[in-house]
N, C-alpha and C positions, 0 to 999 in steps of 0.2 A: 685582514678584513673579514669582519664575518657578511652569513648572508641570510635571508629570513630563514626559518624553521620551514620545514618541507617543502622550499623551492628550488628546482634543479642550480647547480651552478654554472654559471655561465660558461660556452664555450672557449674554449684554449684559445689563445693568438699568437702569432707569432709576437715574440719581443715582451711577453707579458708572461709573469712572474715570477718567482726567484730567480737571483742570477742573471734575468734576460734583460737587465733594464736598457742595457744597451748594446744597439747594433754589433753586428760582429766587426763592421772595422775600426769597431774603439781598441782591437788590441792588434792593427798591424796599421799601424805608423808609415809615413811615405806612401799614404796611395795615391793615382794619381789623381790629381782634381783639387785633393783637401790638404791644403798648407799643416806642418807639420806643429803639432801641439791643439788645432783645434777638433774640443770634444765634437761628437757627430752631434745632428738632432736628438732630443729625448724620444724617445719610441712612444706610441700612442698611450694614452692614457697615466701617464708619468710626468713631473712639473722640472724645466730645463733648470740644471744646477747654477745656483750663483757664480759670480766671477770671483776670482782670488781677491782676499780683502774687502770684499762685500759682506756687508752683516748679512747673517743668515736667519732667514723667517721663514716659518714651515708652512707650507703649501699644500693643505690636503690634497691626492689625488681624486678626481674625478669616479663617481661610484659607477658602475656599468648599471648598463638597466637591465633589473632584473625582468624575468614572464612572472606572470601570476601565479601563483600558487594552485595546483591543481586541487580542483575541487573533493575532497576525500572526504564522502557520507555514508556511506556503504548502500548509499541506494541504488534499487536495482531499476535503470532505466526502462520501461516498457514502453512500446509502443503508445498514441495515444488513446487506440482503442484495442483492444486484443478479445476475439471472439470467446464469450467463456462458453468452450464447450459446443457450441453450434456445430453440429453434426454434419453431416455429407449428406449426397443423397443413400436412400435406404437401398441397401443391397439385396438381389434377387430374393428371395422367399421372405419380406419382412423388415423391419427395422433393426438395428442394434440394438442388443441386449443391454440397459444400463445400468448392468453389474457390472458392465467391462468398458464403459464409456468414458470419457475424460468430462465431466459435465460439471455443471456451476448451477444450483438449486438453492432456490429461495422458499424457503418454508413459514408460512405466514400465519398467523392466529393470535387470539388473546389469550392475557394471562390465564394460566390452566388447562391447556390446552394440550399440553403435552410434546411442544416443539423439540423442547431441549433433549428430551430423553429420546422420542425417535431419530431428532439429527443424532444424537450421539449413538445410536443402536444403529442404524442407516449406514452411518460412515464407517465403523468398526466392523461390519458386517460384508464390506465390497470386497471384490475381487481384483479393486486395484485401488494404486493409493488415492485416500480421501482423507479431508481434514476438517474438522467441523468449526465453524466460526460462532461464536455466539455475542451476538452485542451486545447482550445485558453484562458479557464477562469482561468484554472489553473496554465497556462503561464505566465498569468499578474499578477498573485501574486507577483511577483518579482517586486517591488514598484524602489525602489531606483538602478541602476544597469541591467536595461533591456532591454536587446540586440533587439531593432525591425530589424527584416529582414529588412522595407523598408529604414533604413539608409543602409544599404549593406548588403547581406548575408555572417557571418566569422566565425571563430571558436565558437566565443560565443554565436551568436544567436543557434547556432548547438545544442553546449552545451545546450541551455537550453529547444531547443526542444528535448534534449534525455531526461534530465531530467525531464520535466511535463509528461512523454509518461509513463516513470516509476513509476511518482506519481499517474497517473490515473490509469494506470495498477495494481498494488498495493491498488485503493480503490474500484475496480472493484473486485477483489480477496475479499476484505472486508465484501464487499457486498453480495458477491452468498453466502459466506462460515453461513452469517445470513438469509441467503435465500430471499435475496432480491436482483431484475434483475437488472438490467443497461443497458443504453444505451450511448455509446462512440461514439464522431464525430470526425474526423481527412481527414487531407487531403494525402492521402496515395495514392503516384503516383505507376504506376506497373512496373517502373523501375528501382526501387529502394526495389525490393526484403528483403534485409536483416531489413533495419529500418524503412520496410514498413508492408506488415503482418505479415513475421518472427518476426518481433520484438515484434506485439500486441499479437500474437500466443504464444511467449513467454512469456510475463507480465502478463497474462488475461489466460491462459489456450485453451488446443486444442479443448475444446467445444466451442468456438468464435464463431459467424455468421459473416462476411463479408455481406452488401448491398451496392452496388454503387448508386449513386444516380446522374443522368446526364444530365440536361435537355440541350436544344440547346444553343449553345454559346449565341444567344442576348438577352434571358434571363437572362444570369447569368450577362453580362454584364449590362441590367438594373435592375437587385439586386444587383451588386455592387455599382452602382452609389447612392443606397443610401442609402448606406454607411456612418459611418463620424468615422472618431480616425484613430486610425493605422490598422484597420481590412479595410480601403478601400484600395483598390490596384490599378494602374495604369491599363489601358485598355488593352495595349501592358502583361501585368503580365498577369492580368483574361485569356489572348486570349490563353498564353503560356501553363498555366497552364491544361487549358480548352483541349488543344491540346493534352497533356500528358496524361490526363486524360481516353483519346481514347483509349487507348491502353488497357481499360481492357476491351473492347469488344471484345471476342473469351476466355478469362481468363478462362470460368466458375464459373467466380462470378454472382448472379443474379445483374442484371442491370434495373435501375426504371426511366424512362425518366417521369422528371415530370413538365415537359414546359407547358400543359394543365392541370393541378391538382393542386388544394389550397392544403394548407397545412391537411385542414382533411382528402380530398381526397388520399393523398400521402401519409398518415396513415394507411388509410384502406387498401392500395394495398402493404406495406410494412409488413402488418398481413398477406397478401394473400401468399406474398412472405417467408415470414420466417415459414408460415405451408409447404411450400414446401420444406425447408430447412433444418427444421427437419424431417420430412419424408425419406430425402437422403439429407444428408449434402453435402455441395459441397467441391471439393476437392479441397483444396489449400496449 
């Protein structure tokens, strides 16, 4: 009898199988009670043998019920909310250093901005393990089938930025829950509330840090020009974009104009920024 494919097999029983189909006083004769020649009952789960000179028709046994099959995804169960990073209180002289923090950082701006290069310089740069999440990388995993905004913005390309937003949010949750930080880049306009921080606020936990990052338009506009693939944008896009973008000044989010700062510079002042952030997180 076989049994599914990676479902345990059922428990032993007594008088069940090989060998065991029957009772043990099928082989001592004269007991008392049971006239001598008659077979015992069939043991559970076994069909009673014909009588001598009865035609014989086959009876399948009865199948035991199997348990389900254990769910085997390799997913790593987390809680439903797991704090990314949200701090304790600050210890005597100051805050924690968040060189040495376990912390979950959303880095925000338009294209040109220079997110991807400070997360990646940011996280390479810590004193403890960090992993940098990029949704534009995680986006393009969709090889065959992928919706670029710059053929038109439609349902699809929508689709599949809810969907990478969910998959980064999901390996940021991974990540804290192994105690190791992240840092997340997205371009999250501030009028667009719901699938904008509610949304990362959601995926990622309410210890999130938000930092905008906004230098002056003709900068971003000559970091996008060099650009090349489908991450460059039209002028007219960058400018709109750039435009939108405005609007988190007065938000209370911390805001990092970094039109005069290289990228390590824009690092350092993005640690300045996030001990400030843990000290009094900002409300959003």
């Amino acid at each position: 009898m076989q049994h599914a494919v990676g479902a345990p097999l059922p428990p032993h029983q007594p008088g069940q199988g090989p060998g065991t189909a029957w009772s043990p006083t099928a082989h001592h004769p004269g007991q008392p009670g049971v006239p001598q020649g008659t077979p015992p009952p069939p043991a559970p789960g076994f069909a009673a043998p014909p009588p001598p000179g009865a035609p014989h028709t086959h009876v399948p046994p009865p199948q035991p019920h199997l348990p389900p099959a254990p769910d085997v995804t390799g997913q790593v169960r987390l809680p439903p909310e797991v704090p990314a990073g949200r701090p304790g209180p600050a210890p005597a002289g100051g805050a924690p250093a968040p060189s040495t923090t376990t912390l979950a950082v959303l880095l925000i701006g338009p294209a040109g901005a220079g997110k991807t290069s400070v997360a990646q310089y940011w996280a390479g740069h810590r004193r403890v393990p960090t992993a940098h999440i990029s949704l534009d990388d995680v986006r393009e995993w969709v090889r065959s089938g992928f919706a670029d905004p710059q053929s038109g913005w439609n349902d699809n390309s929508e689709a599949q930025y809810r969907l990478a937003r969910r998959t980064c949010g999901f390996a940021a949750r991974n990540f804290l829950a192994n105690g190791i930080s992240c840092i997340l880049d997205d371009a999250v306009f501030p009028d667009r509330p719901a699938v904008g921080l509610g949304g990362w606020k959601r995926h990622v936990g309410p210890g999130l840090l938000p930092v905008v990052l906004l230098p002056g338009l003709e900068i971003v506009l000559e970091r996008n020009a060099q650009r090349s693939g489908n991450r460059r944008l039209t002028d007219e896009e960058v400018a709109r974009i750039h435009g939108r973008m405005a609007g988190w000044y007065g938000s209370g989010l911390p805001i990092i104009d970094n039109s005069q700062l290289d990228v390590e510079g824009t690092a350092r002042v993005l640690d300045e920024v996030l001990a400030r952030s843990i000290a009094s997180p900002p409300q959003w």
